[in-house]
MILO-594839 format. One record per residue (C-alpha): residue number from 1; x, y negated, z. Coordinates in steps of 0.02 Angstrom, whole numbers, padded with zeros to 5 digits, always signed. Layout:
BEGIN
   k      X      Y      Z
 NUM      X      Y      Z
...
END
This chain:
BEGIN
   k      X      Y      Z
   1 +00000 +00000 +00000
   2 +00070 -00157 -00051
   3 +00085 -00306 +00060
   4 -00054 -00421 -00012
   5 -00160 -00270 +00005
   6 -00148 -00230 +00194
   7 -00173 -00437 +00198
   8 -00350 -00414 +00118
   9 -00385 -00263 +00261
  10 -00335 -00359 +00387
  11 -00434 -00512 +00322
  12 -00599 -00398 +00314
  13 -00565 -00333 +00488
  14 -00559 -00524 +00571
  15 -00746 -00513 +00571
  16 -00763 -00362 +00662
  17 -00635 -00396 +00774
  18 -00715 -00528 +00837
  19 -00895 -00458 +00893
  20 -00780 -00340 +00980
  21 -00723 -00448 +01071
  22 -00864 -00564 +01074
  23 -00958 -00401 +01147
  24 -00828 -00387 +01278
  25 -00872 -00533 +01332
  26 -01057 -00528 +01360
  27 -01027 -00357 +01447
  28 -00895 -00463 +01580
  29 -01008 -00613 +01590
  30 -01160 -00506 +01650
  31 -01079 -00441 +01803
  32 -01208 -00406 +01950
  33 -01242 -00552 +02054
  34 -01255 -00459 +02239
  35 -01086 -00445 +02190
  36 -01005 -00613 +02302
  37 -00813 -00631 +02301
  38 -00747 -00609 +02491
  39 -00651 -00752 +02560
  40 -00480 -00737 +02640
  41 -00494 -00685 +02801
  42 -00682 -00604 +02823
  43 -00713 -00467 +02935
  44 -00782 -00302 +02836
  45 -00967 -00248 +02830
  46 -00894 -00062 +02908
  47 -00733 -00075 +03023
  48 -00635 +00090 +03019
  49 -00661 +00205 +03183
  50 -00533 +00210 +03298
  51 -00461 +00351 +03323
  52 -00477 +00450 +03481
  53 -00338 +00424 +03616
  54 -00290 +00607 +03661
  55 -00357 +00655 +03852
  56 -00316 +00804 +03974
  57 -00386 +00858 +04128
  58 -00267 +00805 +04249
  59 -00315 +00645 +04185
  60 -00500 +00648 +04201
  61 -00490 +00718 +04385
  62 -00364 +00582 +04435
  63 -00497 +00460 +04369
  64 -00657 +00536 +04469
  65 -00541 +00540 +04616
  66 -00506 +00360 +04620
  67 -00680 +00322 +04581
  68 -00727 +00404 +04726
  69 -00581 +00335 +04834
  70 -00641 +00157 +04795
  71 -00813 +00183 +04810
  72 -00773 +00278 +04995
  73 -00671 +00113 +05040
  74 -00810 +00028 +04989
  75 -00925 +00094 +05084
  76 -00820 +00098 +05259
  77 -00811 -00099 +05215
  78 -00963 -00096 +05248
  79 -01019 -00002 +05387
  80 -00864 -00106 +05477
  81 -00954 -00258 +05428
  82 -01116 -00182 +05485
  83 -01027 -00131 +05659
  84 -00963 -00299 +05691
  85 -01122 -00374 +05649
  86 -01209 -00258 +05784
  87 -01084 -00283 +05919
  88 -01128 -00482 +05883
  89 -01310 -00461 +05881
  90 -01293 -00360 +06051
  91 -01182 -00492 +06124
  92 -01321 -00614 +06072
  93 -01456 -00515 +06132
  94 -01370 -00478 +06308
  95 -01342 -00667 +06314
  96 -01522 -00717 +06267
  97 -01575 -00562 +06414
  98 -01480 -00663 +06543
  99 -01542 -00827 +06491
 100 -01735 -00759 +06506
 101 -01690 -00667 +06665
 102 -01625 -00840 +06754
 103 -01785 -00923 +06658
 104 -01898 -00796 +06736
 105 -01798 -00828 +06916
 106 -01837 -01016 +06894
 107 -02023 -00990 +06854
 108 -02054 -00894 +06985
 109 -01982 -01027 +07096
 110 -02082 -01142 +07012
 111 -02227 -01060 +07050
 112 -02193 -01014 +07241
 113 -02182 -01233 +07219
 114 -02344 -01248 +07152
 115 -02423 -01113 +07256
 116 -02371 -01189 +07400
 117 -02402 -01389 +07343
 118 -02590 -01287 +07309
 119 -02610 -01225 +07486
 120 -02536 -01403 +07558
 121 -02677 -01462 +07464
 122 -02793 -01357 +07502
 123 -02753 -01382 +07713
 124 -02736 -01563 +07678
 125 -02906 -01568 +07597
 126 -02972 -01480 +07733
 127 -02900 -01580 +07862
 128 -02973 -01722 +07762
 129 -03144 -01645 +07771
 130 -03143 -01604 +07964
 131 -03072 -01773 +08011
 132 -03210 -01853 +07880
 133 -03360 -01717 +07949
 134 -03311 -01784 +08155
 135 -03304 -01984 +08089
 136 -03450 -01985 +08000
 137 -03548 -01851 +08068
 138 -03633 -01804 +08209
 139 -03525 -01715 +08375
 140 -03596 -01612 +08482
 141 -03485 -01542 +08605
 142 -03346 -01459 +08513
 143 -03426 -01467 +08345
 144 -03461 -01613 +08228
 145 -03626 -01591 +08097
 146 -03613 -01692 +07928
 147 -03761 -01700 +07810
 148 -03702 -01692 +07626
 149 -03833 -01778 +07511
 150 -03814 -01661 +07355
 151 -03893 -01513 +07298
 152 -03808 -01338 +07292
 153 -03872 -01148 +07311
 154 -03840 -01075 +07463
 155 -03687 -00993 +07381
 156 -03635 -01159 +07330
 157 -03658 -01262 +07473
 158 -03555 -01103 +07593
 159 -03418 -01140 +07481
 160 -03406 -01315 +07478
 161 -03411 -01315 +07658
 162 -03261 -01190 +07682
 163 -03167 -01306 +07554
 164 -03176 -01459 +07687
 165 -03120 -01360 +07812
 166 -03286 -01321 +07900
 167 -03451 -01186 +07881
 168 -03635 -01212 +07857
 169 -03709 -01258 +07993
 170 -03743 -01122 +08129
 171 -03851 -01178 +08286
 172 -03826 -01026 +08435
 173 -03936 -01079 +08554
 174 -04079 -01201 +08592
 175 -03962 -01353 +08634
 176 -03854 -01340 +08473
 177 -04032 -01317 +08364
 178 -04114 -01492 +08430
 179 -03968 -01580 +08420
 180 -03947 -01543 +08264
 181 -04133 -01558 +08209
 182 -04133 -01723 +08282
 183 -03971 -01761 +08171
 184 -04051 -01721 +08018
 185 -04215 -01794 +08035
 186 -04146 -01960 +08067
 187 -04041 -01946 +07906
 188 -04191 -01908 +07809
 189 -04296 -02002 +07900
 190 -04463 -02054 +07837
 191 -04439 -01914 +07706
 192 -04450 -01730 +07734
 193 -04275 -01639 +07636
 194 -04248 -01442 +07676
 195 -04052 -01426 +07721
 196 -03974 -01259 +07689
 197 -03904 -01172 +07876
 198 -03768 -01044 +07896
 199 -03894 -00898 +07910
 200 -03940 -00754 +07807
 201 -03988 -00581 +07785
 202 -03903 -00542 +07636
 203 -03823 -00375 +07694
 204 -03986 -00280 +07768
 205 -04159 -00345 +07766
 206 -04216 -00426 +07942
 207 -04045 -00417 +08018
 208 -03994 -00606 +08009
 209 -03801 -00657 +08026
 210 -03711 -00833 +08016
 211 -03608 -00857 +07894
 212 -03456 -00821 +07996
 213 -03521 -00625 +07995
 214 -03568 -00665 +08177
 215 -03747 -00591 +08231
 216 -03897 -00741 +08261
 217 -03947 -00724 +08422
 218 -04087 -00881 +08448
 219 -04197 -00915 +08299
 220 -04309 -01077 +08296
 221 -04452 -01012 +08146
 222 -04589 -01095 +08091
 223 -04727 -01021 +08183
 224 -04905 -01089 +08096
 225 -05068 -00980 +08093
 226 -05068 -01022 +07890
 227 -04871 -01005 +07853
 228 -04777 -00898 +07999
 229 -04592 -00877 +07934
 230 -04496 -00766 +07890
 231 -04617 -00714 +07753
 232 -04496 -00684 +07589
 233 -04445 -00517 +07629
 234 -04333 -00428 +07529
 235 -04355 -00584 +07380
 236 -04302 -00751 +07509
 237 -04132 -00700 +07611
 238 -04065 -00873 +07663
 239 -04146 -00999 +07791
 240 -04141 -01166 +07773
 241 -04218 -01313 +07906
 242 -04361 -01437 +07873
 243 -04292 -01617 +07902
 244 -04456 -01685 +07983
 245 -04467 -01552 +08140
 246 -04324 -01431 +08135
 247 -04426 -01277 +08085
 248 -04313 -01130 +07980
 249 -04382 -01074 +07823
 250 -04326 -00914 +07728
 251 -04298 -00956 +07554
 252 -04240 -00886 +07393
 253 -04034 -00905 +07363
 254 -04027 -00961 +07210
 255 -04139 -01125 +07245
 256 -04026 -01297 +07264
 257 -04052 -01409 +07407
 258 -03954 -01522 +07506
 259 -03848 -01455 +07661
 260 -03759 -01475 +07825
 261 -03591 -01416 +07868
 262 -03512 -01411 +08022
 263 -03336 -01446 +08091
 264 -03254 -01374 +08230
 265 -03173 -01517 +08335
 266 -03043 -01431 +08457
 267 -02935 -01410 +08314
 268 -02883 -01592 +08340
 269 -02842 -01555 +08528
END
């Protein structure tokens, strides 16, 4: 083949040679496009395993052991901790025991005080009563007879009576009943009040005792052909005295009248 011949072949060929290549490139420039170029330095989607460090037994045990030599250290940390909290708390406690035990002393003193500052008071308010029953009252012999104005059961009226130092009333024998009759009547005077006396028969029906537990001896009762006293029976237990002639009247307990009290005066001698 001569020279200008291959020319002409290779001159055909151009043609060709260029959709290869022009095919070439449409085939590069349609790459996928997931496809995204890494940069320098990024960290791969899967990092290769590690591989396994080679282990023995001996190893292993030595491991558990210390475990459990830590954790045992551990734990007699803190039961010492637990101890010396304890032995505080008991020093506490003890301390707080003795504190209440010399509180408990002092209260009781305090209240041996106040018990007896309450029985001072009480005597003195008794005193107080007797001395007021003889000044403003009425004397007769050793005894003194004050009329209180207020009304009070017969329950009542014993009770305030022992409170001033005195009892209710209790005339023994003819002398004691007028002069105190007379007493009364001219405190009440033009009126007729019932006063409550120191009698009753509270414990057995008909058998009539002061109110010292002392047996009534002389009785002054109302003696009328419409109204004889006592008439009550087992319903009116305490006796009380009319204010306009010194008559005694059983009447019920419960009902509130005025009454005398009486004082005994040799306690000043």
């Amino acid at each position: 083949m001569s020279v200008f011949q291959q020319r002409d072949i290779s001159t055909l060929c151009l043609p060709c040679h260029s959709r290869h290549h022009r095919g070439r490139d449409r085939t590069i420039g349609k790459a996928p496009v997931t496809e995204v170029k890494r940069a320098r330095g990024d960290v791969p989607d899967i990092l290769p395993e590690p591989e396994p460090e080679p282990t023995s037994q001996v190893s292993d045990f030595e491991n558990s052991y210390n475990y459990v030599l830590s954790r045992l250290a551990g734990i007699d940390q803190a039961i010492h901790k637990l101890n010396v909290g304890h032995y505080t708390l008991d020093v506490k406690v003890s301390q707080l025991i003795d504190r209440i035990s010399r509180l408990d002393a002092k209260v009781g003193d305090l209240e041996d005080s106040i018990q007896e500052v309450y029985q001072h008071s009480k005597d003195n308010r008794k005193e107080i009563g007797r001395l007021e029953g003889c000044q403003k009252g009425h004397k007769m012999g050793y005894k003194c007879y004050l009329v209180y104005n207020s009304l009070a059961d017969y329950a009542g009226a014993s009770r305030k009576c022992l409170e001033r130092g005195g009892r209710l009333a209790m005339p023994r024998d003819r002398k004691e009943q007028e002069a105190l009759a007379d007493y009364v009547k001219a405190f009440f005077s033009p009126g007729n009040w019932p006063v409550w006396l120191g009698i009753n028969d509270l414990r057995s029906e008909g058998w009539y005792l002061f109110d010292d537990g002392t047996r009534v001896t002389y009785f002054q009762w109302r003696k009328h052909f419409l109204s004889s006293q006592p008439d009550g029976g087992k319903r009116e237990n305490c006796v009380a005295m009319s204010s306009d002639d010194g008559d005694w009247w059983d009447h019920y307990c419960d009902r509130t009248m005025n009454y005398v009290c009486e004082f005994d005066d040799r306690v000043a001698l």
